[in-house]
PDB file of N, CA, C, O and CB in Angstrom:
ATOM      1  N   UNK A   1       1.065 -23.349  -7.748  1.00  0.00           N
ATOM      2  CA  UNK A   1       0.611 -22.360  -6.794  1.00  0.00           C
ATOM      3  C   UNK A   1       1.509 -21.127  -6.929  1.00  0.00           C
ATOM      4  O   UNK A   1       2.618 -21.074  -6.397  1.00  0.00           O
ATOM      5  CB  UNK A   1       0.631 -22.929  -5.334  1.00  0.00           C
ATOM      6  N   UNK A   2       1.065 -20.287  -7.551  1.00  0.00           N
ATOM      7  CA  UNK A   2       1.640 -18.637  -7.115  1.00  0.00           C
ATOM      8  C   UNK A   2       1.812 -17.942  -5.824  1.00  0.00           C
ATOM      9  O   UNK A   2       1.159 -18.233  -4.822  1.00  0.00           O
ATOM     10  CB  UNK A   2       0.810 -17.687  -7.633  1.00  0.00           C
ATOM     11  N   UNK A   3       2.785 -16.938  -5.878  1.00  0.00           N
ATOM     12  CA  UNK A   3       3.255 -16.095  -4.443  1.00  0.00           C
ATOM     13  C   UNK A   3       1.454 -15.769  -3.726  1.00  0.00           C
ATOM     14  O   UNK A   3       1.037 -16.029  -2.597  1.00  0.00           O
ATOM     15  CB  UNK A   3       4.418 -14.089  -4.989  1.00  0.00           C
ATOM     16  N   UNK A   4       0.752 -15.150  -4.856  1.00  0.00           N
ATOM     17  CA  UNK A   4      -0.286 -14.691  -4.320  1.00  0.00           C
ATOM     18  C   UNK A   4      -0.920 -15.638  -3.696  1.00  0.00           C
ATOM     19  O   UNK A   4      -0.954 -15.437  -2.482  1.00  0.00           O
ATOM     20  CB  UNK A   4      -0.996 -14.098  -5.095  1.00  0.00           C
ATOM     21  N   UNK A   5      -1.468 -16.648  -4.060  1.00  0.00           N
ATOM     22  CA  UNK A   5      -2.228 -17.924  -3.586  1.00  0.00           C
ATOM     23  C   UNK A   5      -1.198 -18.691  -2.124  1.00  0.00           C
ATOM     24  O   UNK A   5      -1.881 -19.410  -1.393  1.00  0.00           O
ATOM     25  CB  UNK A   5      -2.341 -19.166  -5.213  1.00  0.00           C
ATOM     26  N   UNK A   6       0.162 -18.568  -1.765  1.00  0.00           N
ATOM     27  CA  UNK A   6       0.548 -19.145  -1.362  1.00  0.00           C
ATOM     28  C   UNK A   6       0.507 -18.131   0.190  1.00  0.00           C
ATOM     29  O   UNK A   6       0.406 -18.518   1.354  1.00  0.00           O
ATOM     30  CB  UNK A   6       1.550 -19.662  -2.186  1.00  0.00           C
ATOM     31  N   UNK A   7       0.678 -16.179  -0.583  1.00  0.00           N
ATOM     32  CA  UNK A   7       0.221 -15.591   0.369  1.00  0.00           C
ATOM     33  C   UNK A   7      -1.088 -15.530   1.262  1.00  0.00           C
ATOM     34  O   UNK A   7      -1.058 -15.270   2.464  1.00  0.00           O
ATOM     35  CB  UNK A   7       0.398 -14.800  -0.007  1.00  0.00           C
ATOM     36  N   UNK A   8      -2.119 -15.771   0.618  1.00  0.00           N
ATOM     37  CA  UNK A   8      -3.697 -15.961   0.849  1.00  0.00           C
ATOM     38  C   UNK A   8      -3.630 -17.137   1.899  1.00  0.00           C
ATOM     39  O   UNK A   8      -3.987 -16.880   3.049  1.00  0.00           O
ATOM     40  CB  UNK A   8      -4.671 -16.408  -0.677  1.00  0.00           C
ATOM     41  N   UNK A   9      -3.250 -18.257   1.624  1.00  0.00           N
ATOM     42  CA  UNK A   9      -3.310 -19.387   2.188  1.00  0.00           C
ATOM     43  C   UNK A   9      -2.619 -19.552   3.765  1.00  0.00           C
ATOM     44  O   UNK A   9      -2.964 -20.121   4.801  1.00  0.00           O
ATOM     45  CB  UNK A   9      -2.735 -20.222   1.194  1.00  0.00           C
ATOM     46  N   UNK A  10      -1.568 -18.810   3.380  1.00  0.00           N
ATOM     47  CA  UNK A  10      -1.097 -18.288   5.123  1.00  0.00           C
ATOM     48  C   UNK A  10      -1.610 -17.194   5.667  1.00  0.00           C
ATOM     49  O   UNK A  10      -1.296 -16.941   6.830  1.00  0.00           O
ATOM     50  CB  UNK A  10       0.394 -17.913   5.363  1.00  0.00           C
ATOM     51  N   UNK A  11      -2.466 -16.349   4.983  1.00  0.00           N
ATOM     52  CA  UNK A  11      -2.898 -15.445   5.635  1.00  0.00           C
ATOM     53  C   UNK A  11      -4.295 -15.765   6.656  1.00  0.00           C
ATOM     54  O   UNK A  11      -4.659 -15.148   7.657  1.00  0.00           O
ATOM     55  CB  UNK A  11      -3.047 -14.485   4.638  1.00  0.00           C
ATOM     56  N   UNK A  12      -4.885 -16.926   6.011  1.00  0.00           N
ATOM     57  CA  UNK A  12      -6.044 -17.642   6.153  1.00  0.00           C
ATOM     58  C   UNK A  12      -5.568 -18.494   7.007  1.00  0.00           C
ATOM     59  O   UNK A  12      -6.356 -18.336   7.939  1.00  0.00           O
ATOM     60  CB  UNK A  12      -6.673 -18.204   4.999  1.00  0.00           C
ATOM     61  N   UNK A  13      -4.670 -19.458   7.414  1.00  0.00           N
ATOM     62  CA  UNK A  13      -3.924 -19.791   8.261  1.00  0.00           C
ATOM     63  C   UNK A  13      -3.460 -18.955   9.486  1.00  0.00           C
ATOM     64  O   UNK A  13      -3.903 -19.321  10.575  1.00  0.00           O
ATOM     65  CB  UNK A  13      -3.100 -20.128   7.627  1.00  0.00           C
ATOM     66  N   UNK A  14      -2.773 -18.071   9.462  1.00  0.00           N
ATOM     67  CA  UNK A  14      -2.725 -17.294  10.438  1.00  0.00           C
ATOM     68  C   UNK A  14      -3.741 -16.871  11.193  1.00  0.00           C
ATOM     69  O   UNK A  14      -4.047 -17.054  12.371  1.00  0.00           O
ATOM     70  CB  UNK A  14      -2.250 -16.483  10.112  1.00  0.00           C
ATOM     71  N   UNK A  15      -4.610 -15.764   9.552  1.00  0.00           N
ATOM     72  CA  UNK A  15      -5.608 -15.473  10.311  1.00  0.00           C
ATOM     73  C   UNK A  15      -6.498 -16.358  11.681  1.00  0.00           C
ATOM     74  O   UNK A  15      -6.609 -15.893  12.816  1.00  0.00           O
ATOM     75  CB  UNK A  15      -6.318 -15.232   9.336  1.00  0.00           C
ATOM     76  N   UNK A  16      -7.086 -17.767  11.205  1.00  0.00           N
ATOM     77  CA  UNK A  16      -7.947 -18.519  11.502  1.00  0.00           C
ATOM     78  C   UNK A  16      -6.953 -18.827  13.477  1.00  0.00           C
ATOM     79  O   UNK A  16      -7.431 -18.834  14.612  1.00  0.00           O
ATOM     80  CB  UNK A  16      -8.160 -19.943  10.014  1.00  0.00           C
ATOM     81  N   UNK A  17      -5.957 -18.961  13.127  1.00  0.00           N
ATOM     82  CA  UNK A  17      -5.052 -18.710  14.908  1.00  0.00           C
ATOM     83  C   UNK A  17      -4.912 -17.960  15.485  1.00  0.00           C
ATOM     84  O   UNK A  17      -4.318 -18.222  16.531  1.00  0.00           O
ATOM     85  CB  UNK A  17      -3.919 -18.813  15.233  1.00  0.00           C
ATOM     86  N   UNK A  18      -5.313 -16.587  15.269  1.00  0.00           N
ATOM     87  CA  UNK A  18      -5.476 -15.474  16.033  1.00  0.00           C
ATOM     88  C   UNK A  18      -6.247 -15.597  16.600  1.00  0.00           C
ATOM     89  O   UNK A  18      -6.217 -15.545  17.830  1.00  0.00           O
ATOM     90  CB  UNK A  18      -5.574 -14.487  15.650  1.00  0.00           C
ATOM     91  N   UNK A  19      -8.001 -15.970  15.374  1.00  0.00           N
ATOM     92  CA  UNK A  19      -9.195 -15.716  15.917  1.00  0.00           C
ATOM     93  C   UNK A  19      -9.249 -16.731  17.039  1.00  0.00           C
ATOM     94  O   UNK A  19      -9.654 -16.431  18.161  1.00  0.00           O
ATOM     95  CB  UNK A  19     -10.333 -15.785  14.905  1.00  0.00           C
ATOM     96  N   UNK A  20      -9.003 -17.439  16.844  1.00  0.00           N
ATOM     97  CA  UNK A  20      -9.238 -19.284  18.011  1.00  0.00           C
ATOM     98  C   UNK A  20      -8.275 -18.540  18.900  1.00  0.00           C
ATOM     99  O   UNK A  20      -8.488 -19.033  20.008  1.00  0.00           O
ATOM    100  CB  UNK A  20      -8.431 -21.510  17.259  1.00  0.00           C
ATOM    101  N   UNK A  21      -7.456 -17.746  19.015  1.00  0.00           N
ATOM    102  CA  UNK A  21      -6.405 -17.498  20.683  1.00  0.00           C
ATOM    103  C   UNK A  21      -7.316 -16.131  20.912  1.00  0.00           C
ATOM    104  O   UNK A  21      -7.712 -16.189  22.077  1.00  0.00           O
ATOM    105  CB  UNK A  21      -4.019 -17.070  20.537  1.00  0.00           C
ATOM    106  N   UNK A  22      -7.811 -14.924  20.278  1.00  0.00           N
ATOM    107  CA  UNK A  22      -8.236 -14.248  21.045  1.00  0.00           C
ATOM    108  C   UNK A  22     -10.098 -13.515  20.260  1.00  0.00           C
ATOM    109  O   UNK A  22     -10.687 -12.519  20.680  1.00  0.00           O
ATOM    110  CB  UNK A  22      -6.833 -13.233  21.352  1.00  0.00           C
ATOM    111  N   UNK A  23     -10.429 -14.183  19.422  1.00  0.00           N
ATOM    112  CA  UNK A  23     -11.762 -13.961  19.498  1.00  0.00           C
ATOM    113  C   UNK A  23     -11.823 -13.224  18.438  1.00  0.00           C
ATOM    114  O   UNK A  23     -13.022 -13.371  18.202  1.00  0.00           O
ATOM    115  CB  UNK A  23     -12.317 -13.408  20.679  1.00  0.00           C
ATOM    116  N   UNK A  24     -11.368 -12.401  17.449  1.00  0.00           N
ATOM    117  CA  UNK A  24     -11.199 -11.336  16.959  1.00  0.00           C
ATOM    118  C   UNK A  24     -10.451 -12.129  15.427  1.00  0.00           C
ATOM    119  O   UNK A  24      -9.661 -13.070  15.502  1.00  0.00           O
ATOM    120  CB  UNK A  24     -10.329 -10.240  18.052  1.00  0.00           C
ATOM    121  N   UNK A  25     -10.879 -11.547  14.208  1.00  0.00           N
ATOM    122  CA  UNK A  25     -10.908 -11.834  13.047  1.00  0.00           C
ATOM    123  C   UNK A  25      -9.811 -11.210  12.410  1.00  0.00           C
ATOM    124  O   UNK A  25     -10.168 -11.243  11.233  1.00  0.00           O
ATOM    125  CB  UNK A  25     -12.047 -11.580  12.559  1.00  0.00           C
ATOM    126  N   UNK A  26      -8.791 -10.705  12.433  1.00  0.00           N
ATOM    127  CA  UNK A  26      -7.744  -9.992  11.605  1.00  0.00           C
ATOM    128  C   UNK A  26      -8.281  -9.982   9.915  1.00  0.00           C
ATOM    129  O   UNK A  26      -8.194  -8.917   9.304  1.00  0.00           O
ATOM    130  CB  UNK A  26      -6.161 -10.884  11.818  1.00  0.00           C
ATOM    131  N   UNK A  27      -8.739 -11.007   9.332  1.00  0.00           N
ATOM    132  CA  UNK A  27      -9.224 -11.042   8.126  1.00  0.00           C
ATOM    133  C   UNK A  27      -9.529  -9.763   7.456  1.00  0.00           C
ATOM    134  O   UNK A  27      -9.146  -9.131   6.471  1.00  0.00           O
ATOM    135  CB  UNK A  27     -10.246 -11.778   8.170  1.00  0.00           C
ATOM    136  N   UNK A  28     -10.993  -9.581   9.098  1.00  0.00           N
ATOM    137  CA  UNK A  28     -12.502  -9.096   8.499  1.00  0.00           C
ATOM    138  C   UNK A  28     -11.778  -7.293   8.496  1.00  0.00           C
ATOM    139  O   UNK A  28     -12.336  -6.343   7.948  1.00  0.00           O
ATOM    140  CB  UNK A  28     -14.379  -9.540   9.949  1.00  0.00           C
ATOM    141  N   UNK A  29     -10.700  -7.236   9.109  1.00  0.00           N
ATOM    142  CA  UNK A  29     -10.137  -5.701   9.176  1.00  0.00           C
ATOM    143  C   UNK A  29      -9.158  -5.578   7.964  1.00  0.00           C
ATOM    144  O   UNK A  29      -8.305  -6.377   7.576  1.00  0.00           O
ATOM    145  CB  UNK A  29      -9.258  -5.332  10.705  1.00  0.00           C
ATOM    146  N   UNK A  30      -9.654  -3.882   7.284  1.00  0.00           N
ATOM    147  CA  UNK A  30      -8.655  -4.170   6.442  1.00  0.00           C
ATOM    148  C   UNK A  30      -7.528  -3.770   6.400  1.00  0.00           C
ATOM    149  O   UNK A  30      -6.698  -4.032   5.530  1.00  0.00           O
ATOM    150  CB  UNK A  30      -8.899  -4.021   5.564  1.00  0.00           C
ATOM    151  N   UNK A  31      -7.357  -2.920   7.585  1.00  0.00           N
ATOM    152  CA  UNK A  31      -5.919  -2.391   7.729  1.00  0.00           C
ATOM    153  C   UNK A  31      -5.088  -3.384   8.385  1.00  0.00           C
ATOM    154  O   UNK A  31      -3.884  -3.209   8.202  1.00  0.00           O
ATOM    155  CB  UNK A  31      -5.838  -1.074   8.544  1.00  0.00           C
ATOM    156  N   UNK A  32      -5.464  -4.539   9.216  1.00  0.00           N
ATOM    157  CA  UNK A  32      -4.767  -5.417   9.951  1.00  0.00           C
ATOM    158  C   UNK A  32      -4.532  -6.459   8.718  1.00  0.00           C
ATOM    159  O   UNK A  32      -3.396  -6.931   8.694  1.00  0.00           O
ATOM    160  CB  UNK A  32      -5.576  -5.954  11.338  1.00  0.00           C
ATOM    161  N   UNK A  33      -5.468  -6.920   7.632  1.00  0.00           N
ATOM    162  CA  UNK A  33      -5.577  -7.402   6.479  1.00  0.00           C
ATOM    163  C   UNK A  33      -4.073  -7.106   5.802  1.00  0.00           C
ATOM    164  O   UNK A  33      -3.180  -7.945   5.684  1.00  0.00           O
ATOM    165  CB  UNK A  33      -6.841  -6.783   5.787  1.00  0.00           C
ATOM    166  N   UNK A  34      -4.017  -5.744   5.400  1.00  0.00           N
ATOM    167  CA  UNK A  34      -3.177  -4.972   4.604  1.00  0.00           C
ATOM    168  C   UNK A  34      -1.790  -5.643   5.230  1.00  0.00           C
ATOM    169  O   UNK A  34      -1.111  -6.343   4.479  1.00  0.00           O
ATOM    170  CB  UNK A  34      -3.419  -3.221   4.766  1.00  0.00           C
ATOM    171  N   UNK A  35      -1.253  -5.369   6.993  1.00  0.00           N
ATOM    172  CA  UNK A  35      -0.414  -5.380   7.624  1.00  0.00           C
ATOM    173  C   UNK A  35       0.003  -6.914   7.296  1.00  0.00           C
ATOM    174  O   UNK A  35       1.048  -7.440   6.912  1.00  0.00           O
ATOM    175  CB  UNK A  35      -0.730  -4.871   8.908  1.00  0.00           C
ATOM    176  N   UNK A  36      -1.236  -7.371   7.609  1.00  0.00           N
ATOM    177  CA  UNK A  36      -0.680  -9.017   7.681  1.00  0.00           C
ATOM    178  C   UNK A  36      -0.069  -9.734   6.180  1.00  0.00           C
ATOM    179  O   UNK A  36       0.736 -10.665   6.223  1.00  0.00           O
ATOM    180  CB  UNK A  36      -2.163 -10.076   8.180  1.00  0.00           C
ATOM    181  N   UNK A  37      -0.466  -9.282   5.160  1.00  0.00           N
ATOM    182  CA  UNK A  37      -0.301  -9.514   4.023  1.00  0.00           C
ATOM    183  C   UNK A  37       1.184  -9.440   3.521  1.00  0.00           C
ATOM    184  O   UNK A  37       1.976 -10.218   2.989  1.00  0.00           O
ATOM    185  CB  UNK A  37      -1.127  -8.751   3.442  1.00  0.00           C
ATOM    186  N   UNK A  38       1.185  -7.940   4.005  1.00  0.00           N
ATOM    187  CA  UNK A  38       3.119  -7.387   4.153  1.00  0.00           C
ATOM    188  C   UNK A  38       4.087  -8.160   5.175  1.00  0.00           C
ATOM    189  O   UNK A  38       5.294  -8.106   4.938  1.00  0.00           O
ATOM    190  CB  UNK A  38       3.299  -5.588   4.867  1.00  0.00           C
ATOM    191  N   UNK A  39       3.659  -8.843   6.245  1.00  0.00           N
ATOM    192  CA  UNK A  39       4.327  -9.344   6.887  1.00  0.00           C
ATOM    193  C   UNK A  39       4.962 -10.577   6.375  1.00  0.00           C
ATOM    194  O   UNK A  39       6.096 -11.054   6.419  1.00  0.00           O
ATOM    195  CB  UNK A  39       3.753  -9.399   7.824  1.00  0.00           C
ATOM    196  N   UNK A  40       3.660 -10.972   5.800  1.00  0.00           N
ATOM    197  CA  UNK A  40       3.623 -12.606   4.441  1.00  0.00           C
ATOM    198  C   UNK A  40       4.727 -12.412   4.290  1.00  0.00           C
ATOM    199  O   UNK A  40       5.725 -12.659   4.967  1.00  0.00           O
ATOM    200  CB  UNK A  40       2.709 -12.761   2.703  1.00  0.00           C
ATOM    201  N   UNK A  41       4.440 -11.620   2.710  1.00  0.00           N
ATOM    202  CA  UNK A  41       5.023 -11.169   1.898  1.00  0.00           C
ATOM    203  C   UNK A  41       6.756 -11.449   2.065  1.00  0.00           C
ATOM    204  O   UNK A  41       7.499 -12.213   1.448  1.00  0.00           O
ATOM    205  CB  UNK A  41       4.506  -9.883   1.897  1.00  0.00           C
ATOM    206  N   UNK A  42       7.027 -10.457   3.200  1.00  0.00           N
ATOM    207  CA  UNK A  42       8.559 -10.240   3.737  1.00  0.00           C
ATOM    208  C   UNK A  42       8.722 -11.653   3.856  1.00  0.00           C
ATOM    209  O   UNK A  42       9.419 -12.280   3.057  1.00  0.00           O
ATOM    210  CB  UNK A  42       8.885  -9.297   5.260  1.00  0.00           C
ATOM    211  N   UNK A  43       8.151 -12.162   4.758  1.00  0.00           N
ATOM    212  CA  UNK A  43       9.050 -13.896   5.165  1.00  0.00           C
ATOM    213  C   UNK A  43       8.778 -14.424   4.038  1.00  0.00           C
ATOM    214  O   UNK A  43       9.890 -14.864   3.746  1.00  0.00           O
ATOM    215  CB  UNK A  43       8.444 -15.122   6.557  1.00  0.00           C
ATOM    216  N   UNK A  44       7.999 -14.746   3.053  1.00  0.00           N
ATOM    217  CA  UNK A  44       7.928 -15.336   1.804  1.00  0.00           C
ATOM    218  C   UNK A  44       9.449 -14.756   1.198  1.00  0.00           C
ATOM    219  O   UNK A  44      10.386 -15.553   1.261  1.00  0.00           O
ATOM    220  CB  UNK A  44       6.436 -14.852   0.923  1.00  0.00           C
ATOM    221  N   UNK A  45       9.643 -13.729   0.762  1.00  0.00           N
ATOM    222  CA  UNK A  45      11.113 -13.512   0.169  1.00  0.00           C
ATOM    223  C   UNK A  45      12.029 -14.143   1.348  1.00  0.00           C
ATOM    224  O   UNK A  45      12.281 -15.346   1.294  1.00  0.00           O
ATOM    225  CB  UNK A  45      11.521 -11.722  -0.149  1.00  0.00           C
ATOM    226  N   UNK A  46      12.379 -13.595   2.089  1.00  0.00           N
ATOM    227  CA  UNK A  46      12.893 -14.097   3.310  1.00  0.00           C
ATOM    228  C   UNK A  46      13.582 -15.709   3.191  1.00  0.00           C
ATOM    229  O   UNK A  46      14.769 -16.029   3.259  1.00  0.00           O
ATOM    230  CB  UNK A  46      11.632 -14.036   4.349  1.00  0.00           C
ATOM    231  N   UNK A  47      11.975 -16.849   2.925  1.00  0.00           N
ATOM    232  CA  UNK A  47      12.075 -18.041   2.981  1.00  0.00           C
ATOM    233  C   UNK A  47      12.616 -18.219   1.546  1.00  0.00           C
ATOM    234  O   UNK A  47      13.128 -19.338   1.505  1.00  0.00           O
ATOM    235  CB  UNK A  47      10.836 -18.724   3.424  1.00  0.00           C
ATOM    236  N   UNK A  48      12.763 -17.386  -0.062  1.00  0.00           N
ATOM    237  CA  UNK A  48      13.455 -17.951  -0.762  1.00  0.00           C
ATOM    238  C   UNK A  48      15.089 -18.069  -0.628  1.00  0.00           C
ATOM    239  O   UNK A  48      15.831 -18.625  -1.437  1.00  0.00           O
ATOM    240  CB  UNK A  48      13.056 -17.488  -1.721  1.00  0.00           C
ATOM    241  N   UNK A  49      15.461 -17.422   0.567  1.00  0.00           N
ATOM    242  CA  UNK A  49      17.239 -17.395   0.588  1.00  0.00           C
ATOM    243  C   UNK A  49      17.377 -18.460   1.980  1.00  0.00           C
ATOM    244  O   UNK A  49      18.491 -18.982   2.035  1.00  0.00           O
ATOM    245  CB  UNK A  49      18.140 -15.364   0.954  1.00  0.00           C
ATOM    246  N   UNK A  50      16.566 -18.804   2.940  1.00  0.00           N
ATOM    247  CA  UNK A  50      16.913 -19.111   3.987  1.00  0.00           C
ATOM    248  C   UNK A  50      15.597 -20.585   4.440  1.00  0.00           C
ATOM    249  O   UNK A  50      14.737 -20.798   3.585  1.00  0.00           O
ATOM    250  CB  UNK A  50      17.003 -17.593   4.871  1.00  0.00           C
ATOM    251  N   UNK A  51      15.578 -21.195   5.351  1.00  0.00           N
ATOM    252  CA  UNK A  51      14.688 -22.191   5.865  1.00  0.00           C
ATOM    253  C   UNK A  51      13.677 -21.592   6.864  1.00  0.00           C
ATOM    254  O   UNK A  51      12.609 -22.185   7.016  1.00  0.00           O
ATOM    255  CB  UNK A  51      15.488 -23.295   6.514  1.00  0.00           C
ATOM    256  N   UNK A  52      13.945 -20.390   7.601  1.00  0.00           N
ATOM    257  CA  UNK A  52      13.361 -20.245   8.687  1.00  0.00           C
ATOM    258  C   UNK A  52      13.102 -18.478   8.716  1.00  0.00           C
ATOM    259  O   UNK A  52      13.934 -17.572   8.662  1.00  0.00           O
ATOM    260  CB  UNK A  52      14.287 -20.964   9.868  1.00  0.00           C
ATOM    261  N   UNK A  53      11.778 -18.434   8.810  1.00  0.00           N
ATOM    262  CA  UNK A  53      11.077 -17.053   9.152  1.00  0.00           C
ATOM    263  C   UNK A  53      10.496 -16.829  10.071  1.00  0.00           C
ATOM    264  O   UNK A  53      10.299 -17.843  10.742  1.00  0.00           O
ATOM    265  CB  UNK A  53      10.298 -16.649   8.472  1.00  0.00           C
ATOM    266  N   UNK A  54       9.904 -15.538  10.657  1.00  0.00           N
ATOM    267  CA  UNK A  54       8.650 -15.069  11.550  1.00  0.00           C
ATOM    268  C   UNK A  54       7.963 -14.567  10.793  1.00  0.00           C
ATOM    269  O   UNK A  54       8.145 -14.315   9.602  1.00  0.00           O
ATOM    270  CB  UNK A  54       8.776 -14.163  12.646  1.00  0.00           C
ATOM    271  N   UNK A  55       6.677 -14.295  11.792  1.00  0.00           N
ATOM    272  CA  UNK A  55       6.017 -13.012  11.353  1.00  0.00           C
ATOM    273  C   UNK A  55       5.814 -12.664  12.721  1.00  0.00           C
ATOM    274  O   UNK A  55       5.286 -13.360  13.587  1.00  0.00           O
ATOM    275  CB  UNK A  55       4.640 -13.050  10.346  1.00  0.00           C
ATOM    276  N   UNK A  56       6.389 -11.267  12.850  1.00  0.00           N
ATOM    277  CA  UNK A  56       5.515 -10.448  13.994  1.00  0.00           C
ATOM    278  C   UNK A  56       5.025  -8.835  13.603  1.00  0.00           C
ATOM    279  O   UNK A  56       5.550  -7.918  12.972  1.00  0.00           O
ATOM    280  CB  UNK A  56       6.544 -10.329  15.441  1.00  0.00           C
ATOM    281  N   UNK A  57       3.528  -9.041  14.445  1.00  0.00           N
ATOM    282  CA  UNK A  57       2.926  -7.790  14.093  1.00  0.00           C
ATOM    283  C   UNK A  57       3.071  -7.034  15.535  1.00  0.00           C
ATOM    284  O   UNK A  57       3.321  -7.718  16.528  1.00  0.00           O
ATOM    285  CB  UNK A  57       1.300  -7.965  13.485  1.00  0.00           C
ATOM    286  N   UNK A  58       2.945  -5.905  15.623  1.00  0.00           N
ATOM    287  CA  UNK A  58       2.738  -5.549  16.737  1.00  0.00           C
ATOM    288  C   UNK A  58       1.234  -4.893  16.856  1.00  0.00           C
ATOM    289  O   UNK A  58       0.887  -4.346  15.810  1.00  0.00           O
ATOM    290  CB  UNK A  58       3.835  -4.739  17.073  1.00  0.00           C
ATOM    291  N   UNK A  59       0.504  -4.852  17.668  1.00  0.00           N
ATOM    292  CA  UNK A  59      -0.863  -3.894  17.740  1.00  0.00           C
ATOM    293  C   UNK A  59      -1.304  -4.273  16.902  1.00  0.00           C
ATOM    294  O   UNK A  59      -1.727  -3.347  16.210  1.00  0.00           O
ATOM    295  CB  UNK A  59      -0.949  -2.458  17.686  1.00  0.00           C
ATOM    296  N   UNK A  60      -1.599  -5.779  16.232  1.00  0.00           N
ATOM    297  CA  UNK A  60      -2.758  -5.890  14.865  1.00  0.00           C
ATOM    298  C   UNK A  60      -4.255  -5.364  15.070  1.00  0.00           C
ATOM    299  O   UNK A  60      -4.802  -4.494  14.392  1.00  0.00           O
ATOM    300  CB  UNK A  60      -3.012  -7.569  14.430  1.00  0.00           C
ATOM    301  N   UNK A  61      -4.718  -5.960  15.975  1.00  0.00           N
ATOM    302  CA  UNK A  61      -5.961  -5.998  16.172  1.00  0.00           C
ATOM    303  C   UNK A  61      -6.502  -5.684  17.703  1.00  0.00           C
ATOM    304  O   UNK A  61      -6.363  -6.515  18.601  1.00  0.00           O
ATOM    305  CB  UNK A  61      -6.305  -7.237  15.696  1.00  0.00           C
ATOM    306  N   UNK A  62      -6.902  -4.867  17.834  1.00  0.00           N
ATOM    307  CA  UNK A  62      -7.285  -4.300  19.610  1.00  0.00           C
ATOM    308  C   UNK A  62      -6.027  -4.418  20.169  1.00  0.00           C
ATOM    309  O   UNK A  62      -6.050  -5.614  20.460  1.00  0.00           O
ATOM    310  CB  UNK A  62      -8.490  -5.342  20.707  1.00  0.00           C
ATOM    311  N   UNK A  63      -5.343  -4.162  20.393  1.00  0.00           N
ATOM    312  CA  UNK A  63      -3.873  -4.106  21.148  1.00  0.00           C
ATOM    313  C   UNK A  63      -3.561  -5.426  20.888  1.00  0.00           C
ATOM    314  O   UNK A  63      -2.783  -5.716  21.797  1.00  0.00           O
ATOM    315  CB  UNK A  63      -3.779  -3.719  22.858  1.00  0.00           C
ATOM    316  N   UNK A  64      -3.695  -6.319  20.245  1.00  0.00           N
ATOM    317  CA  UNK A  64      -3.218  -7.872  20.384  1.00  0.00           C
ATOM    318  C   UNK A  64      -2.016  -7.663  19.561  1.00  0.00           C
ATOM    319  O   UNK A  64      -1.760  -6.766  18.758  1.00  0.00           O
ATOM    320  CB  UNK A  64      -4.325  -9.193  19.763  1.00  0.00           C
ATOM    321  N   UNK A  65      -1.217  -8.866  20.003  1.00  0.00           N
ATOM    322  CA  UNK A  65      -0.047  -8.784  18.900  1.00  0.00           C
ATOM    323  C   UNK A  65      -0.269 -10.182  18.082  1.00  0.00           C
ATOM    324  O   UNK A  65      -0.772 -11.181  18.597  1.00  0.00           O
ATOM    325  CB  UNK A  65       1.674  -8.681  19.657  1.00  0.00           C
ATOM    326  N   UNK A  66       0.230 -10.093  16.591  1.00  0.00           N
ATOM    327  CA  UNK A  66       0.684 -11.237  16.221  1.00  0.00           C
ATOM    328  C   UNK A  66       2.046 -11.920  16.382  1.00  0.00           C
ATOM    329  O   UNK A  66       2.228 -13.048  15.924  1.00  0.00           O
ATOM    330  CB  UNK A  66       0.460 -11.180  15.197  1.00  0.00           C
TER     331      UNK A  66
END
């Protein structure tokens, strides 16, 4: 499994817990898409030096936060 595939897979993960807590698809947007991807991204490097990451978004999607 590659960074990319491993990014996708939490993004699809995440995504799919947003929608189930507030109704709304982060996926289907692509600027919240874009955001969420970069957030990956960071804790993915992040998790190669250390055990433990976040992700927080602020304002992803309609004022919601991740």
């Amino acid at each position: 499994m590659g960074a990319r595939n491993f990014d996708a897979s939490i993004l699809n993960k995440i995504g799919q817990e947003f929608f189930d807590k507030y109704k709304v698809d982060p996926r289907t947007n692509p600027k919240a898409r874009i955001r969420m991807l970069d957030s990956i991204e960071k804790a993915r490097i992040i998790l190669s030096g250390i055990n433990e990451s976040s992700i927080n978004i602020e304002c992803l999607v309609d004022d919601y936060d991740l």
